[in-house]
MARBADREN-558329 format. One record per residue: residue number from 1; residue in one letter; x, y negated, z negated of N, C-alpha, C in turn. Coordinates in steps of 0.001 Angstrom, whole numbers, plus 524288, in hexadecimal, padded with zeros to 5 digits. Atoms other than C-alpha are relative to their C-alpha. Layout:
! residues N
REC NUM A X Y Z X Y Z X Y Z;
...
//
This chain:
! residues 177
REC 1 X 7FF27 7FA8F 7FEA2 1F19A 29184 773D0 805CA 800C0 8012F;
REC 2 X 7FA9C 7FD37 7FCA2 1FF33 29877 7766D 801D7 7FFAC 803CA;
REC 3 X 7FD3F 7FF1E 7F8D2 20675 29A44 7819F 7FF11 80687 8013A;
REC 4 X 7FF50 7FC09 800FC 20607 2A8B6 77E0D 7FAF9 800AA 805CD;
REC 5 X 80536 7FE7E 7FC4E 1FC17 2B00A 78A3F 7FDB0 8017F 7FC27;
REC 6 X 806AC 7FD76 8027C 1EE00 2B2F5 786F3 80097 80600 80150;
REC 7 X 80060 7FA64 7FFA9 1EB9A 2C105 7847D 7F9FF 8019A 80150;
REC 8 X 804EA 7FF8E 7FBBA 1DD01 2BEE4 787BA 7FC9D 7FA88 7FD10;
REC 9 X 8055A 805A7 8016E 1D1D9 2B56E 788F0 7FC05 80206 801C6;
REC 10 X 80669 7FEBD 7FECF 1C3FE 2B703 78760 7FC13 7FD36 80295;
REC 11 X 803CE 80569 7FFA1 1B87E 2B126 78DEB 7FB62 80291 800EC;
REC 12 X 803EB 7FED2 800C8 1ABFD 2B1A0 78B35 7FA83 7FC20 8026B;
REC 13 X 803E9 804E3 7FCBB 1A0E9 2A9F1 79119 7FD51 7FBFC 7FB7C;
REC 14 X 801C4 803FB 803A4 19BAE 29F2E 78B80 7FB1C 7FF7C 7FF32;
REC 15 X 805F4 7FF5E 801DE 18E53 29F32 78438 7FCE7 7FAB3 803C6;
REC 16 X 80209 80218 7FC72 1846C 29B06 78D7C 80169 7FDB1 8058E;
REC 17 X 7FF04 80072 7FD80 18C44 29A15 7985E 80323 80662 8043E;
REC 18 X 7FF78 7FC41 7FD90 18EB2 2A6CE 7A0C3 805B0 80157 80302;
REC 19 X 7FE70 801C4 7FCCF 1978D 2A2EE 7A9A9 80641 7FB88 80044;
REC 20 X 7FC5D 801CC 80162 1A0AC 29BDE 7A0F2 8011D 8026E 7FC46;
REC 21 X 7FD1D 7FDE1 804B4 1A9C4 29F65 79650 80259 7FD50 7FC28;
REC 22 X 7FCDF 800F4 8031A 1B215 29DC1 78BF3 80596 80270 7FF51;
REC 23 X 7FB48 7FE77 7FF1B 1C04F 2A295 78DBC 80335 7FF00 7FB3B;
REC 24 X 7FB8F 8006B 80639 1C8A3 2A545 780DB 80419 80172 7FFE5;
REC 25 X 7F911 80014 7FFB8 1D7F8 2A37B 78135 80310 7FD5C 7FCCC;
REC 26 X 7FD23 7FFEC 802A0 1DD8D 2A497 7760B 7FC7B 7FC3B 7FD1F;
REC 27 X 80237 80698 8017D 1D9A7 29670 76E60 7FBE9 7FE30 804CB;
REC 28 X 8029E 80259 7FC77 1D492 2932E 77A92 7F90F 8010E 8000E;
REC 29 X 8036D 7FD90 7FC70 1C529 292F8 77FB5 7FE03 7FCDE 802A7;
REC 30 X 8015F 802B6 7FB17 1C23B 28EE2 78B27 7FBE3 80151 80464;
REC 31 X 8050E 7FE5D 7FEAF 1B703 28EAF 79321 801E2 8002D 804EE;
REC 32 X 7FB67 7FDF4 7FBC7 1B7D1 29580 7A113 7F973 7FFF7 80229;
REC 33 X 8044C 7FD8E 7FC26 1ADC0 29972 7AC93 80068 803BA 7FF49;
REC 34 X 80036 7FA1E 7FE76 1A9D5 2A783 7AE46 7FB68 80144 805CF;
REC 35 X 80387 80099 7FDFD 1A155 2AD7F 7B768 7FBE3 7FEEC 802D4;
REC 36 X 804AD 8032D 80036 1955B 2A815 7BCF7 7FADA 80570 7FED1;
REC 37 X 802B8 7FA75 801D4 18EEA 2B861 7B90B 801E1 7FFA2 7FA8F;
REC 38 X 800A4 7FD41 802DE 19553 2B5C5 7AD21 802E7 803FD 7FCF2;
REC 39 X 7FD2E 7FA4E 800AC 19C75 2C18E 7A665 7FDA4 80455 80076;
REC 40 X 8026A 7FCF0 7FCE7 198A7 2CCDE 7AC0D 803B4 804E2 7FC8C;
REC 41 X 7FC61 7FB78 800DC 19CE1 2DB2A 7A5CB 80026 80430 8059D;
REC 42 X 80101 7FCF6 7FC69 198C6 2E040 7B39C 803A5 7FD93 80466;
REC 43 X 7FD17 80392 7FBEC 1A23C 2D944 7BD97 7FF5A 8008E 8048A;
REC 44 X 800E6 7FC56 7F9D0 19E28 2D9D0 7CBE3 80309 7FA7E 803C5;
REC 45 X 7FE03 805EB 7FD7D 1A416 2D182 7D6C6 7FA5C 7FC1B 80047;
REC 46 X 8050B 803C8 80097 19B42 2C682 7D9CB 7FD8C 7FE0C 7FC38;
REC 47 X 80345 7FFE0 8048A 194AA 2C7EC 7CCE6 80177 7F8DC 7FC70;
REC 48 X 7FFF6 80668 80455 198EC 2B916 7C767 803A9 800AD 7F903;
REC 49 X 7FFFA 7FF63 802C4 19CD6 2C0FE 7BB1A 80699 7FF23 7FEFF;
REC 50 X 7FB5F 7FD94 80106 1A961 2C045 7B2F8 800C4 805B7 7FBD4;
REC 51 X 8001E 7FA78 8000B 1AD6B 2CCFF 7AFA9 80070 7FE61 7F788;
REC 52 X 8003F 7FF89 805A1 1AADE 2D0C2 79F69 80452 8050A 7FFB2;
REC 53 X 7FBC2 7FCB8 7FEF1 1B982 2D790 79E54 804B3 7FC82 7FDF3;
REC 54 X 7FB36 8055F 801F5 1C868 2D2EB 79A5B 801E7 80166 80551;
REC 55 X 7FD65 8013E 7F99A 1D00A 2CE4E 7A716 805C1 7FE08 7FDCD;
REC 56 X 7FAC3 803E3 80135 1DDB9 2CC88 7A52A 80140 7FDCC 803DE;
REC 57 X 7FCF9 804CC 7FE33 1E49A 2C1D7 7AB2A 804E5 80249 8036E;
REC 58 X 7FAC2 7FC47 7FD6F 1EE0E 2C900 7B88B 801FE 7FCB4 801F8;
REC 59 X 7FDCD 80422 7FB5B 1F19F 2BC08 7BFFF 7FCAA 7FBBC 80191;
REC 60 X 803FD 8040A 7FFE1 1EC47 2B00C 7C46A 804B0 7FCB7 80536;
REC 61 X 7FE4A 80332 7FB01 1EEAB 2A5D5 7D008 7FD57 7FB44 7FEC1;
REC 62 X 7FE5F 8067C 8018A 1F1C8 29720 7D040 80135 7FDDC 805E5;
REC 63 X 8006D 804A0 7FBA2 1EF30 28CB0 7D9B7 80546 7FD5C 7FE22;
REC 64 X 7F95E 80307 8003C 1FDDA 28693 7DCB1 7FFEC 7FA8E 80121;
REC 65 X 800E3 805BE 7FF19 1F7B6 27A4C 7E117 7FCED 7FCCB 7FA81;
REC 66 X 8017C 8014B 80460 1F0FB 27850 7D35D 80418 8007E 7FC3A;
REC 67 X 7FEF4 7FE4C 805DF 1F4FD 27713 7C5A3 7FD51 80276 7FD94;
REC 68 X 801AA 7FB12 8037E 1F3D5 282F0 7BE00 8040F 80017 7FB86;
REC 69 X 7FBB9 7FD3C 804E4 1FAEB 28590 7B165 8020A 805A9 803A3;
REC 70 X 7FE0C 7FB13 8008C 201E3 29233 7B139 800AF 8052C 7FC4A;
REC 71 X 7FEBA 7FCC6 8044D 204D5 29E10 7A8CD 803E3 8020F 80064;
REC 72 X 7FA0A 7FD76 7FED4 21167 2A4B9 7A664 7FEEA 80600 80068;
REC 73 X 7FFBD 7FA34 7FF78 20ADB 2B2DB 7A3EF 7FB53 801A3 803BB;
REC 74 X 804A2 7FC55 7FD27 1FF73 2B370 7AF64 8016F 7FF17 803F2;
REC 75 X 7FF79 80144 7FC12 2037E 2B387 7BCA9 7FD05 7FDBB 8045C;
REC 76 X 80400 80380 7FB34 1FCE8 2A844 7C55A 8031E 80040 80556;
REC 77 X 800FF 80008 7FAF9 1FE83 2AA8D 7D3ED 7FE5C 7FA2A 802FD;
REC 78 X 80232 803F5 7FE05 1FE2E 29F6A 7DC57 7FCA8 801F3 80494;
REC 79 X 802A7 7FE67 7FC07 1F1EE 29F3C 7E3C7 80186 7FDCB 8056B;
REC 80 X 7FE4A 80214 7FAC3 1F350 29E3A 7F26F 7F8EA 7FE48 80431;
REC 81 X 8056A 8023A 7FCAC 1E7C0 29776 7FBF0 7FDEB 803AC 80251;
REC 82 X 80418 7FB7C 7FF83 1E4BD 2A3E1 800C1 80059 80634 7FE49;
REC 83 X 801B9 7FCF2 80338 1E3A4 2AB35 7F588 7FA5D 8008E 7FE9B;
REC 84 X 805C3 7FF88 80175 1D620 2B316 7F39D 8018F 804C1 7FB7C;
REC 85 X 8021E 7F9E0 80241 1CF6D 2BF41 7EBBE 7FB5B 8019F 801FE;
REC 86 X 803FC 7FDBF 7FE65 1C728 2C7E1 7F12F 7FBA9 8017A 7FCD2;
REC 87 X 804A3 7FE40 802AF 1BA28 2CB16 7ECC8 7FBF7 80299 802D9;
REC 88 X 803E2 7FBF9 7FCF1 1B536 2D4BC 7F4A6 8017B 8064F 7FF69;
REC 89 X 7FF50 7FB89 80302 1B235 2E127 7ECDB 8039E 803CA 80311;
REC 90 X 7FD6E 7FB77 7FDB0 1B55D 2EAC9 7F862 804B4 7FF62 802F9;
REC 91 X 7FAF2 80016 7FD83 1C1A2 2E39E 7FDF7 80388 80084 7FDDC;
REC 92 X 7FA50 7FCA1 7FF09 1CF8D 2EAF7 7FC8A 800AF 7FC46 7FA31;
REC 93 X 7FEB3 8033A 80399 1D2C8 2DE97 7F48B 7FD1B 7FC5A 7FBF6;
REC 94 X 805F2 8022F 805A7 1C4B3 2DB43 7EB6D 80592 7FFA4 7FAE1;
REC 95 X 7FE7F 80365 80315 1CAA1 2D27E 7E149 80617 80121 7FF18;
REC 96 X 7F915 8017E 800C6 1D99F 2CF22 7E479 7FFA5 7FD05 803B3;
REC 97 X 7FD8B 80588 7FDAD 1E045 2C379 7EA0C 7FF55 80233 80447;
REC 98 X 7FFDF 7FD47 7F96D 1DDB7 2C41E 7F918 803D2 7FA2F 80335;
REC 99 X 7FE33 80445 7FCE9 1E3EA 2BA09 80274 7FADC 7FDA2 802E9;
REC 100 X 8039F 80252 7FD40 1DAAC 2B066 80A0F 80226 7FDD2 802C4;
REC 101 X 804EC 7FCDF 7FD24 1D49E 2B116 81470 7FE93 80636 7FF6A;
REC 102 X 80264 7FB0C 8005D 1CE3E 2BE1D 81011 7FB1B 802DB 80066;
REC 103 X 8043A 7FD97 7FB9B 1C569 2C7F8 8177D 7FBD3 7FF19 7FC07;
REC 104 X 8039C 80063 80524 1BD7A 2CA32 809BB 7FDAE 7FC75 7FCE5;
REC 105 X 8020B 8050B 802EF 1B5AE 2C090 800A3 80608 7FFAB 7FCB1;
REC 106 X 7FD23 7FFCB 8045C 1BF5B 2BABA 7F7DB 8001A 7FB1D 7FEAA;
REC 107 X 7FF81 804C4 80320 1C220 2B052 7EE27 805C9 7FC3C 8026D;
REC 108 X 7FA18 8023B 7FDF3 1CAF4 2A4CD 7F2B6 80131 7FEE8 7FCAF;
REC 109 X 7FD0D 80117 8037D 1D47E 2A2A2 7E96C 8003E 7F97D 7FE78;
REC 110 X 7FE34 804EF 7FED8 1D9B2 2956C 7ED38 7FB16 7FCA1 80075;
REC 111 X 8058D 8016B 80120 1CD00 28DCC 7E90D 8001A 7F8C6 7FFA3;
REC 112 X 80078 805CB 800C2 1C8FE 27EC2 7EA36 7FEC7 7FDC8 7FBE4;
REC 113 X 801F5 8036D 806CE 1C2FA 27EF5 7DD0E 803DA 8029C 7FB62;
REC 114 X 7FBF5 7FEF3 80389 1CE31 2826F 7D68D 7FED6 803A1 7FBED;
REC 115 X 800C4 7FCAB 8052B 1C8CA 28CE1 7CD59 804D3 80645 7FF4E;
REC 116 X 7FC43 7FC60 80199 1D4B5 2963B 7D196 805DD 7FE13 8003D;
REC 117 X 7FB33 801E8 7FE60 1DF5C 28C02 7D21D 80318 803AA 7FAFE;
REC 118 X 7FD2C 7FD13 80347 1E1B6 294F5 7C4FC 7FCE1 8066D 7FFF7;
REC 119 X 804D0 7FEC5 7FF20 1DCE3 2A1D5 7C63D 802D4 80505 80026;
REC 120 X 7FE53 7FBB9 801FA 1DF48 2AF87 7BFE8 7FCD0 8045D 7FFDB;
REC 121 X 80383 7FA9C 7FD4D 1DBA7 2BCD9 7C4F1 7FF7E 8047C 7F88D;
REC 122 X 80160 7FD0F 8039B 1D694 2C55F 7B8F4 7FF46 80558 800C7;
REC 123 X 7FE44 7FBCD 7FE7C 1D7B7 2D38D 7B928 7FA81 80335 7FFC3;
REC 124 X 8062C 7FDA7 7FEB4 1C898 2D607 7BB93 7FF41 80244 806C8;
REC 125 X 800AD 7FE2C 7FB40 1C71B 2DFFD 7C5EC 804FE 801C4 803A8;
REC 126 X 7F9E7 7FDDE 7FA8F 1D4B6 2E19E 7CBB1 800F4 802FA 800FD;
REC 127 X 7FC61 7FB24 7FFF0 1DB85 2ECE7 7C85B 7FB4A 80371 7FB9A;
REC 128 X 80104 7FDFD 7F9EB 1D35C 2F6F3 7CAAF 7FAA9 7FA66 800B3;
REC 129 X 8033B 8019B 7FD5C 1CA08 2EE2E 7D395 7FC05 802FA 80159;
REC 130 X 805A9 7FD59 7FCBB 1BB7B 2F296 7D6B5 7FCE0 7FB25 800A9;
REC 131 X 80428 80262 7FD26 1B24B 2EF70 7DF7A 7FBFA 7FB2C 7FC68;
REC 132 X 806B8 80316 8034C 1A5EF 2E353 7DA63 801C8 7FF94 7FADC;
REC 133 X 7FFB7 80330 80620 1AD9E 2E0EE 7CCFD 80092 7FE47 7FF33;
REC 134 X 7FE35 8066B 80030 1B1A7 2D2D6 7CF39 804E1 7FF41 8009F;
REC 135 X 7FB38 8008F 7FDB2 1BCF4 2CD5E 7D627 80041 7FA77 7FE9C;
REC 136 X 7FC2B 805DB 8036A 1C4BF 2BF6D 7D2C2 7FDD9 7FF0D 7FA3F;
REC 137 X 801E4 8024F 806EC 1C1B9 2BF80 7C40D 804A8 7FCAD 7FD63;
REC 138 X 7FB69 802F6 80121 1CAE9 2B43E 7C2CE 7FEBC 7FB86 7FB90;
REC 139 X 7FFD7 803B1 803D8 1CE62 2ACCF 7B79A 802C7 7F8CA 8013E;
REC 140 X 7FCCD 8039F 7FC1A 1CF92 29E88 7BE06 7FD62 7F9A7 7FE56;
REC 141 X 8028D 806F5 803EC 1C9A2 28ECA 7BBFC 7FC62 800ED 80202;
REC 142 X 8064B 80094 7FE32 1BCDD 28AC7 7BB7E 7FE3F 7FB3C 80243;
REC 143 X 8021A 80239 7FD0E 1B474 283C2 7C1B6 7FD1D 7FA58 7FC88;
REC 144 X 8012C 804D9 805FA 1B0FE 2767E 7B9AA 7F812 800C5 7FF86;
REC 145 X 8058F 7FEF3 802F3 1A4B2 2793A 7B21E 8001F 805DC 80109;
REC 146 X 7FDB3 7FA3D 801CD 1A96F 28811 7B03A 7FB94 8031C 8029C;
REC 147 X 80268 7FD62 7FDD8 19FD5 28B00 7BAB1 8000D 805E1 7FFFE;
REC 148 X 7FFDD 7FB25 800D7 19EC0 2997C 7BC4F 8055B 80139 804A8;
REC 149 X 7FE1D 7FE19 7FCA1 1A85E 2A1DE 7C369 7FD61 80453 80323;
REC 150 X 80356 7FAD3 7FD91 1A5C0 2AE80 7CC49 8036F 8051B 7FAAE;
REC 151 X 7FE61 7FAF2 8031C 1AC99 2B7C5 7BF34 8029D 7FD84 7FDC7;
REC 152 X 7FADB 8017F 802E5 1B843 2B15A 7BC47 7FED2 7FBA9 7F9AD;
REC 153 X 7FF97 804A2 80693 1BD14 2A940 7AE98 801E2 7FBAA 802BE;
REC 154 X 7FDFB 80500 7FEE9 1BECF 29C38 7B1CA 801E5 7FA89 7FBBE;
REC 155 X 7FED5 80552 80423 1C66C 28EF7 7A9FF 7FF8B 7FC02 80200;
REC 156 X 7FDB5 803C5 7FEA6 1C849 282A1 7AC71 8069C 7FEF2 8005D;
REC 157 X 7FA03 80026 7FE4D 1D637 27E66 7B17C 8018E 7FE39 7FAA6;
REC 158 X 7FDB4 80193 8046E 1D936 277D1 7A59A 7FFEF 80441 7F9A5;
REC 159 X 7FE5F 7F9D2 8070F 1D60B 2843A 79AEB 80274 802EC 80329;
REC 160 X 7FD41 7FD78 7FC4D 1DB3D 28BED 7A85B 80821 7FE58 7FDCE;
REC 161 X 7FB2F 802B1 800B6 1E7F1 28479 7A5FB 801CC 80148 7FA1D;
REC 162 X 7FDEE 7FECE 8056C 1E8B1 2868B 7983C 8003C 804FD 7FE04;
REC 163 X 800DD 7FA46 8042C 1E606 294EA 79531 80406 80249 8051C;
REC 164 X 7FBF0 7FE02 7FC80 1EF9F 296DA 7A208 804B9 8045E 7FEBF;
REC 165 X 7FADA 7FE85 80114 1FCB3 297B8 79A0A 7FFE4 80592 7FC88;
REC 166 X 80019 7FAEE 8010D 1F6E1 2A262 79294 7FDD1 8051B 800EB;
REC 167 X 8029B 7FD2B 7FF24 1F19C 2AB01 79B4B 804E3 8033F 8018B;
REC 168 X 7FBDA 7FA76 7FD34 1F986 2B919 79FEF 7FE3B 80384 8025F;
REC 169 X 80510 7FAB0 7FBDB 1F586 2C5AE 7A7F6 8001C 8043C 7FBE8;
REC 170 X 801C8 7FD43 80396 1F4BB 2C9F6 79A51 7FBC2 7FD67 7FD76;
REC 171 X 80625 802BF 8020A 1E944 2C0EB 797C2 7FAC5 80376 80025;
REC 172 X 806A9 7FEDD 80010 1DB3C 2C70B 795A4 7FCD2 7FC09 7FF74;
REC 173 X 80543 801D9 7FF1A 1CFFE 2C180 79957 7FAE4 80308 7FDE6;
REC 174 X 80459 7FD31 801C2 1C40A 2C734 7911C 7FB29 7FD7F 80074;
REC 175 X 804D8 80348 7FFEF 1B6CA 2C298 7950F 7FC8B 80445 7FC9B;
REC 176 X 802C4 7FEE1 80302 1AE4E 2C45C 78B74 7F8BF 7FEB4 80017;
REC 177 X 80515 80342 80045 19E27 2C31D 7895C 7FEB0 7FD61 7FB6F;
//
């Protein structure tokens, strides 16, 4: 593949498996987690589902104590230990970076199982934000045996690492059925 950025990648789930996918970049395909609902055209929080929609690619955050590749056109953020996201529909700040310790449910960033030592916010739900339509739909690693997620696309560090150099916050993400 190029050095050139991806202009989009598809993923589609993988026959007989719900929950997993197939992720297409460029030459590339690579198999990913989704889910544990699934692709969902209905998106609710909680719901397990990943959203059936394109997500471009706005930013992403990197563990400074790991090795991560890099990219030259997506801006990674170093995560900090108490970095969260909220996920609580009716608070001020339902799905954006919060600081931790926080009053609200939220996701800890800074994770023991390393699935956000790489880990890229997708533009599902942000701008405008409503209430119950799913918050962290992050594009980030998986979990070995591509267990399910709660929505998100998930890789392994090593296709993570490789489809890195050509990702941009002009990337699309198209999930497909």
């Amino acid at each position: 593949m190029s050095r050139r950025s991806l202009k989009l990648i598809d993923v589609r789930p993988r026959p007989g498996h719900p929950s997993q996918g197939q992720l297409i970049a460029g030459n590339m395909i690579l198999r990913c987690a989704l889910g544990k609902g699934g692709i969902t055209a209905f998106k609710r929080e909680g719901d397990g589902g990943t959203p059936l929609t394109r997500m471009r690619l706005l930013y992403g955050f990197k563990r400074p104590d790991k090795k991560v590749r890099g990219t030259r056109t997506l801006l990674l953020k170093v995560l900090r230990r108490d970095d969260g996201w909220c996920e609580v529909s009716d608070d001020r700040n339902y799905n954006r970076k919060v600081r931790i310790p926080y009053g609200a449910s939220h996701e800890t960033m800074w994770r023991k199982d390393d699935l956000y030592d790489i880990c890229i916010v997708m533009d599902w739900n942000i701008r405008p934000r409503h209430r119950c339509k799913g918050s962290a739909i992050f594009f980030h690693l998986a979990r070995p045996g591509y267990t399910p997620t709660e929505g998100c696309i998930a890789l392994s560090r090593a296709d993570m690492n490789r489809l890195l150099p050509h990702l941009s916050d002009q990337t699309v993400i198209r999930v497909l059925r």
